[in-house]
C-alpha positions as CSV (number, residue, x, y, z in Angstrom):
1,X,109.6,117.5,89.2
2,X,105.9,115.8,89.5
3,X,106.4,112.1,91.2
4,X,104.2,109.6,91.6
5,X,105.2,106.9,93.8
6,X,103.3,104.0,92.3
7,X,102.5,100.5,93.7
8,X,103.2,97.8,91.2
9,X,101.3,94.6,90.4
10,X,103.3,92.2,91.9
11,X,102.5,93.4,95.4
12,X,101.0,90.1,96.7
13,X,105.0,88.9,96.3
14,X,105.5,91.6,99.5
15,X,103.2,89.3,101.5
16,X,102.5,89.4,104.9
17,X,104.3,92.9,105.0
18,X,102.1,94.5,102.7
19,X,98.5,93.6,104.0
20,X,98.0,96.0,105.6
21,X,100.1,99.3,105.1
22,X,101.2,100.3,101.5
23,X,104.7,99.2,99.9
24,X,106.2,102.3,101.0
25,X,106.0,102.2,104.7
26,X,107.8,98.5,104.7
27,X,111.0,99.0,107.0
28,X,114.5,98.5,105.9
29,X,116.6,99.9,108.5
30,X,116.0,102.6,110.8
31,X,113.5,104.1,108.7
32,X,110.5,102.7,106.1
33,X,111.0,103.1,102.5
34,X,109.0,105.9,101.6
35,X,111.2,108.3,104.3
36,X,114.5,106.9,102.6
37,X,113.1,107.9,99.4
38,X,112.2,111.8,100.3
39,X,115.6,112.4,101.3
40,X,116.7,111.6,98.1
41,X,114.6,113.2,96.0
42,X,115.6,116.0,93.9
43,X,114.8,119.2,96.0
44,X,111.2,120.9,95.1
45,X,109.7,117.4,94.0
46,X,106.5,117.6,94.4
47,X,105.3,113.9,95.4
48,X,102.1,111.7,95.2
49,X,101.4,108.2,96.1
50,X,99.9,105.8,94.5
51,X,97.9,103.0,96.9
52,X,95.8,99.7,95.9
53,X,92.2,100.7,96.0
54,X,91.5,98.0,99.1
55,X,94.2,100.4,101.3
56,X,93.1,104.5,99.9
57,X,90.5,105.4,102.7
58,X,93.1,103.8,105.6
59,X,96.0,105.2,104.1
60,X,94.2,108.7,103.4
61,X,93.2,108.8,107.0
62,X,96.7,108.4,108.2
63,X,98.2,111.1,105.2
64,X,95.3,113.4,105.4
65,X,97.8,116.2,103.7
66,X,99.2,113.8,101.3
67,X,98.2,113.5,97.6
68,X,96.8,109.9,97.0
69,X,95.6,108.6,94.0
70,X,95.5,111.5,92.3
71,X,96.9,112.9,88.9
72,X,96.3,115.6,86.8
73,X,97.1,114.7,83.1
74,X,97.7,117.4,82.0
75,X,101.4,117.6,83.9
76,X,103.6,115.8,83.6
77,X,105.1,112.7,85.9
78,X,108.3,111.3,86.8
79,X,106.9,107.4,87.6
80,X,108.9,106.0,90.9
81,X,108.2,102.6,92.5
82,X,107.0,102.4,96.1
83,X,109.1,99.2,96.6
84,X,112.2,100.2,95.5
85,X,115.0,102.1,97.7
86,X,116.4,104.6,95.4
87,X,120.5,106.5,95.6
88,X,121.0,109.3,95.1
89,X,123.4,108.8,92.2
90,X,119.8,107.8,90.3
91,X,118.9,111.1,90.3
92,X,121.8,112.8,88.8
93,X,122.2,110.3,86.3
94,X,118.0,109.9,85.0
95,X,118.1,110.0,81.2
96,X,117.6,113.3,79.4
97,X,116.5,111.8,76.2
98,X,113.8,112.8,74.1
99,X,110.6,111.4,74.4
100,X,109.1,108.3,76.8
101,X,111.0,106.4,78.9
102,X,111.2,103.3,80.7
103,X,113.9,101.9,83.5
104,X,113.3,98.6,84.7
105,X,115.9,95.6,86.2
106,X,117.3,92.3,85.4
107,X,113.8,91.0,86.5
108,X,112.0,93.6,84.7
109,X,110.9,95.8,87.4
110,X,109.5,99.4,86.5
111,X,112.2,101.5,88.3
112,X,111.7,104.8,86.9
113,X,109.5,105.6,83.9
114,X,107.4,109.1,81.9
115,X,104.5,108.9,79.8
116,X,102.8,111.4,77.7
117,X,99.3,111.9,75.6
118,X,96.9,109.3,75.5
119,X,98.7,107.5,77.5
120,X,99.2,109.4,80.5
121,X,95.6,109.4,81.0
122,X,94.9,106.0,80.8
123,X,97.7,105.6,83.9
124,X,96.1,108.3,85.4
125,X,92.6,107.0,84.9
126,X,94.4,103.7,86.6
127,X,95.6,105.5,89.5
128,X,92.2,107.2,90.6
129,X,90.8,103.6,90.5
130,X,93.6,102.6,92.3
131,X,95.0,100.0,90.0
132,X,98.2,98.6,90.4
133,X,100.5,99.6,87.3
134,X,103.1,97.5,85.6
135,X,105.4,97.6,82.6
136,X,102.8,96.7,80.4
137,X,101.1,100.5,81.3
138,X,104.7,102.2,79.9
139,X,106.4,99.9,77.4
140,X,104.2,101.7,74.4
141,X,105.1,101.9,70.8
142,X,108.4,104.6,70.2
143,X,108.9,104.2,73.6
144,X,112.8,103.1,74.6
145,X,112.9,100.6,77.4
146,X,116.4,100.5,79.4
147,X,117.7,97.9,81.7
148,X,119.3,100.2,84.8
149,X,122.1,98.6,86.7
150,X,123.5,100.2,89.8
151,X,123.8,98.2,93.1
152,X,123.1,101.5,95.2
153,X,119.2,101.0,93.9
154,X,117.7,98.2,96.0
155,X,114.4,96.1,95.0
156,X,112.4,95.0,97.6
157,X,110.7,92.4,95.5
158,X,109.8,89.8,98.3
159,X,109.8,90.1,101.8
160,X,112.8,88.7,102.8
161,X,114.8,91.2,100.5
162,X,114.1,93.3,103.5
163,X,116.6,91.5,105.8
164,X,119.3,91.1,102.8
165,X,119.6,94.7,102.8
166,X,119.2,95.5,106.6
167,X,123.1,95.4,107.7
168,X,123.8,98.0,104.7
169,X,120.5,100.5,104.6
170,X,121.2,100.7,109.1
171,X,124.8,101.0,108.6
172,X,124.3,104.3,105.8
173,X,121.1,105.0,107.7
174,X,123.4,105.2,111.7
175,X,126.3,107.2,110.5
176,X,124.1,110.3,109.4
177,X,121.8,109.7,113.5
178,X,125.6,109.2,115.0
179,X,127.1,111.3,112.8
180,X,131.1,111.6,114.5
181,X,130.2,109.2,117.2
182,X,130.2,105.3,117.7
183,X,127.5,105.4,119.7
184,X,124.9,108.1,120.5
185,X,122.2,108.1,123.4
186,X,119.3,110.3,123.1
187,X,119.6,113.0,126.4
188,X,116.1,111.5,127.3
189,X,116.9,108.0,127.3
190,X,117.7,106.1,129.8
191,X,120.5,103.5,129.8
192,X,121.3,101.7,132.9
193,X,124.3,100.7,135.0
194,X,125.9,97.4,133.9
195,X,125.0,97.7,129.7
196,X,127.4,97.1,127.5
197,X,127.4,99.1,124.5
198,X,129.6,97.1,121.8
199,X,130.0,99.5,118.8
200,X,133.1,97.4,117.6
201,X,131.5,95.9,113.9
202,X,128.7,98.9,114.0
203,X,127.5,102.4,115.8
204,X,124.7,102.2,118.1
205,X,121.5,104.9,118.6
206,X,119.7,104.5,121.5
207,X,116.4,107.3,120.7
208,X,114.5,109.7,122.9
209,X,112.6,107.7,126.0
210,X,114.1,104.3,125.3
211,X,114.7,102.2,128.4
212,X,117.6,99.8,128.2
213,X,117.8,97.8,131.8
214,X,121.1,96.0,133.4
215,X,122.9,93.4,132.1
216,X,122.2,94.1,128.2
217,X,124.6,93.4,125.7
218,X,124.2,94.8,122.3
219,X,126.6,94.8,119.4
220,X,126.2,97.5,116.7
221,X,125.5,98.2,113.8
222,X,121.8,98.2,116.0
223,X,118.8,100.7,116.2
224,X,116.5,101.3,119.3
225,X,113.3,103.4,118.6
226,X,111.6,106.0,120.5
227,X,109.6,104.6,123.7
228,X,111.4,101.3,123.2
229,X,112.2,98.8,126.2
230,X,115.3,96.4,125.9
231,X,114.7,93.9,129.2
232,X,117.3,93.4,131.7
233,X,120.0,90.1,130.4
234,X,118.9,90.7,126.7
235,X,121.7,90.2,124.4
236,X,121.5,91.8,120.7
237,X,123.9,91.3,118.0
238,X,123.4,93.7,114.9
239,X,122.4,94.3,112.7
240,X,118.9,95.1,114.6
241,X,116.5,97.6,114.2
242,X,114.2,98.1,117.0
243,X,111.1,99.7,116.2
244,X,109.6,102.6,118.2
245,X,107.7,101.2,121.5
246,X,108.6,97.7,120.6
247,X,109.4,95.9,124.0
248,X,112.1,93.1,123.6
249,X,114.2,90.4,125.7
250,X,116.3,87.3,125.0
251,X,118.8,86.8,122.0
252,X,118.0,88.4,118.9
253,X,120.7,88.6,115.6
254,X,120.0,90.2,112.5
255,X,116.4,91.4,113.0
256,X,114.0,94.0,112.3
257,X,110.8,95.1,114.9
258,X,108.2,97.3,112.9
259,X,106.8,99.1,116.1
260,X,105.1,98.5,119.3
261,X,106.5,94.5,119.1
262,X,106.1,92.4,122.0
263,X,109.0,89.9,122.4
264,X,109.6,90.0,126.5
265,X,110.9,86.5,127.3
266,X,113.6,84.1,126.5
267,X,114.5,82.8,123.1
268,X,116.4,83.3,120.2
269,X,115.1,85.0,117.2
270,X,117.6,85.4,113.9
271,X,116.9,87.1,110.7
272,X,113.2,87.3,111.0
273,X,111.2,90.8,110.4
274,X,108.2,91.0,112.7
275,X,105.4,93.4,111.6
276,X,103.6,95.8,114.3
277,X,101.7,94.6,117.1
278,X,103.2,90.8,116.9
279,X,103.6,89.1,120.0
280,X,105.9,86.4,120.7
281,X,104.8,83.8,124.0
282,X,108.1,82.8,126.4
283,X,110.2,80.6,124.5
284,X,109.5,80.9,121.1
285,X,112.6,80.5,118.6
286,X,113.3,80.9,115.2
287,X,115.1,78.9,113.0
288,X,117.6,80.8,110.8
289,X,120.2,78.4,109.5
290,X,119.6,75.1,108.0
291,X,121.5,72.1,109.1
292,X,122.7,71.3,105.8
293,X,123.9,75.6,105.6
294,X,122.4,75.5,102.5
295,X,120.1,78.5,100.9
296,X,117.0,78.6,102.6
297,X,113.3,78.5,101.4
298,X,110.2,80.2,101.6
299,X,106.9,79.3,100.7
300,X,103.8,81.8,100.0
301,X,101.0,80.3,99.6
302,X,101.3,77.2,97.5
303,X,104.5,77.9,95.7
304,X,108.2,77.4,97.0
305,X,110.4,80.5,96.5
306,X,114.3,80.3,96.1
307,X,115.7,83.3,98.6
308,X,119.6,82.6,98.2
309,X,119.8,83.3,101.8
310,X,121.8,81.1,103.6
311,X,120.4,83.1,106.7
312,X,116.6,83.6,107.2
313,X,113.9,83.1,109.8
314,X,111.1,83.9,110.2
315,X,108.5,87.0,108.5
316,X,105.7,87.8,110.6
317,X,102.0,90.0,109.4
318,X,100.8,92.6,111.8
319,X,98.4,91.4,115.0
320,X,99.6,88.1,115.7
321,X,100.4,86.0,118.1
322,X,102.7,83.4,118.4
323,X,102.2,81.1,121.7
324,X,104.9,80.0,124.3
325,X,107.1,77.2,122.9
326,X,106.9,77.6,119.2
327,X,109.6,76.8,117.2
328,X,109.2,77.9,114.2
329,X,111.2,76.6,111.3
330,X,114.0,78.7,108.6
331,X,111.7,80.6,106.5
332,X,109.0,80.5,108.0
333,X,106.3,83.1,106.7
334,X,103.1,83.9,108.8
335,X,100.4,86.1,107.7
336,X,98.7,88.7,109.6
337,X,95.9,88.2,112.4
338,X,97.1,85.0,113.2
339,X,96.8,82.8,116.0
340,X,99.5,80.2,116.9
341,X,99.3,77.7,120.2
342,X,100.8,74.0,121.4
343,X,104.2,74.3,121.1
344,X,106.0,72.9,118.5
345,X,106.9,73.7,115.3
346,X,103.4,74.6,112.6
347,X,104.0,75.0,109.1
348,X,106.0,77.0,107.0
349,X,103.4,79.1,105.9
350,X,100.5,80.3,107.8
351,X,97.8,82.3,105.8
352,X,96.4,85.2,107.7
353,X,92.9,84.8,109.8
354,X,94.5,81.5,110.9
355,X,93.7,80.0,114.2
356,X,96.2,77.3,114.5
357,X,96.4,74.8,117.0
358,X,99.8,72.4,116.0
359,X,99.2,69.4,115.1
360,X,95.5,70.1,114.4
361,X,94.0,71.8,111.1
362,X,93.6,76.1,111.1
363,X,90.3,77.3,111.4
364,X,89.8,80.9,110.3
365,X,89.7,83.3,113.3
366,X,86.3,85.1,113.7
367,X,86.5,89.0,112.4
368,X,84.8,89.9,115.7
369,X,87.2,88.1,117.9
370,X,89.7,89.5,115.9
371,X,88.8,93.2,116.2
372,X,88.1,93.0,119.7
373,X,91.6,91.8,120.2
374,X,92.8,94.4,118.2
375,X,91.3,96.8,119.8
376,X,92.7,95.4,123.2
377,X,96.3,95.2,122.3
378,X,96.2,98.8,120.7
379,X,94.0,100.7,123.3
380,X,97.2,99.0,126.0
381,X,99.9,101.1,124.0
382,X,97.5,104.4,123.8
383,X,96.2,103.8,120.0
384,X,92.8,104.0,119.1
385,X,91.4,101.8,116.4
386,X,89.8,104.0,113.8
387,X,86.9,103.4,111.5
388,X,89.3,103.2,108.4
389,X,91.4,100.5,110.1
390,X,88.1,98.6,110.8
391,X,87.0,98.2,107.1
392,X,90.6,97.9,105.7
393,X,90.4,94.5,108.2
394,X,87.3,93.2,107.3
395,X,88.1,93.8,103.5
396,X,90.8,91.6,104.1
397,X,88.6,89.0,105.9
């Protein structure tokens, strides 16, 4: 089976996970959504992905083996979107019917989808260009178009879909790492005197290198990555998934570290996804729960957006930097490169470039400042910033 794993048009609703990395290496779990996906896949699948054309050159750099917005029309394709999380049930049930096909959900969401003739090379044509695709690209004349219901596929249509599905994708994801035990510690990490392991509600994996110092509490279901650093008195109730060489301290519930996250100091942080190389100053809270425990919501941009979560906090782009003493409100959504100072609590959305001093207006942070920064944070945790990574910033600038 040919797949292309393609990146729809509604990406911008993925915002700030999505600025920089493609839909497929958003985290939901222990792993991103493109490894939960290969698992999955019927064995012998041959599989290409499909990137906008602002990410190709950075995402080729980092997949130099992969095929990337490519296609040969003369095959044929199995269509698979990058955002979804896919069971394995999918696959033994696709349809054999003759002809075209088209999946989508309740929202109508391309979940699975073929295409043949003249109009398989007009996708194709899309994805050299690296054009998002949409339903509007299948739903052709003589082609049958299927709502699919099965709660084992998972949308990640917005951001915070990410943390509605965290306690189930690290729960499936921590009994195949633990397999017959509660809690498993990598022979190379090192756990100190004085932790206590609670795998009561959830199993525990503690990976290769990780450092977890006394006086640390954490209650499973909860995920520490390779090279990670759990500070002494930290207390962690799952479900958490620590991402590899993210550093963390203080109370954290129901949270997910992309890697190499800095959060070494006091203060609670619920329900809030932080993307890589985000800092958090001493202090700085999150908001989860509103007083009136009613749903919360999130804004992007200029428009309001309905989560029914009754629990969320905050989602945070790559590269920034929140100062000591913020507080920052229930759904709050922050952008990448930004800069946040003065204590307090900003506003619920911050766009990216932001240099915000609370209670004054955001000025847009300066590319080279930016960069240098960048470069600064990255060079500390034995990362080199690459050429591709350069451009992919200022296109975003």
């Amino acid at each position: 089976m040919n797949i292309l794993l393609f990146e729809d048009g509604n990406y911008k609703n993925l915002f700030p996970l999505n600025i920089l990395r493609p839909n497929f290496e958003i985290k939901c779990g222990v792993s991103n959504l493109l490894a939960k996906n290969l698992i999955r896949f019927p064995e012998g699948s041959s599989v290409s992905l499909h990137v906008r054309k602002t990410l190709q050159e950075y995402v080729i750099s980092k997949y130099p083996e992969a095929s990337i917005n490519k296609m040969d029309a003369k095959k044929s394709y199995v269509f698979l979107n990058s955002k979804v999380i896919y069971s394995k049930f999918f696959f033994e049930n696709l349809p054999k019917a003759k002809g075209d096909v088209v999946l989508i959900d309740k929202n109508k969401t391309v979940l699975y989808a073929t295409a043949s003739g003249a109009n398989l090379k007009k996708i194709a044509a899309k994805v050299t260009k690296g054009m998002p695709l949409g339903l509007v690209d299948f739903k052709k004349p003589k082609v049958k178009v299927s709502e699919y219901k099965d709660k084992g596929v998972k949308v990640i249509e917005y951001a915070w879909d990410t943390l509605r599905h965290l306690e189930e994708e690290l729960k499936r994801e921590l009994h195949f790492l633990c397999k017959d035990s509660n809690t498993l510690t990598h022979p190379k990490a090192k756990v100190a005197p004085i932790v206590i392991l609670d795998d009561s509600q959830g199993k525990i994996y503690v990976s290769e290198h990780a450092v977890i110092e006394p006086f640390s509490y954490i209650k499973g279901p909860c995920f520490i990555g390779k090279n990670a650093l759990v500070k002494s008195g930290s207390k962690i109730y799952g479900p958490v998934s620590i991402g590899e060489g993210s550093r963390v301290s203080g109370e954290i519930s129901g949270c997910i570290f992309h890697a190499r996250v800095n959060k070494q100091h006091d203060g609670f942080v619920g329900n809030s996804y932080f993307s890589e190389f985000v800092n958090l100053g001493a202090d700085t809270v999150t908001s989860n729960l509103k007083n009136n425990y009613s749903k919360v919501r999130a804004k992007l941009f200029k428009k309001e957006y309905e989560t029914d979560l009754q629990f969320l906090g905050s989602i945070i782009g790559d590269h920034t930097k929140i100062g000591i003493n913020t507080m920052l409100n229930t759904g709050t959504v922050i952008g990448a490169f930004a800069n946040i100072a003065g204590g307090g609590f900003p506003e619920k959305f911050v766009d990216s470039f932001s240099w915000y001093i609370i209670g004054k207006k955001p000025v847009k942070y300066k590319i080279p400042d930016a960069l240098k920064t960048a470069e600064i944070v990255m060079t500390r945790r034995g990362m080199k910033m690459t050429k591709e990574f350069e451009k992919l910033i200022k296109s975003k600038y």
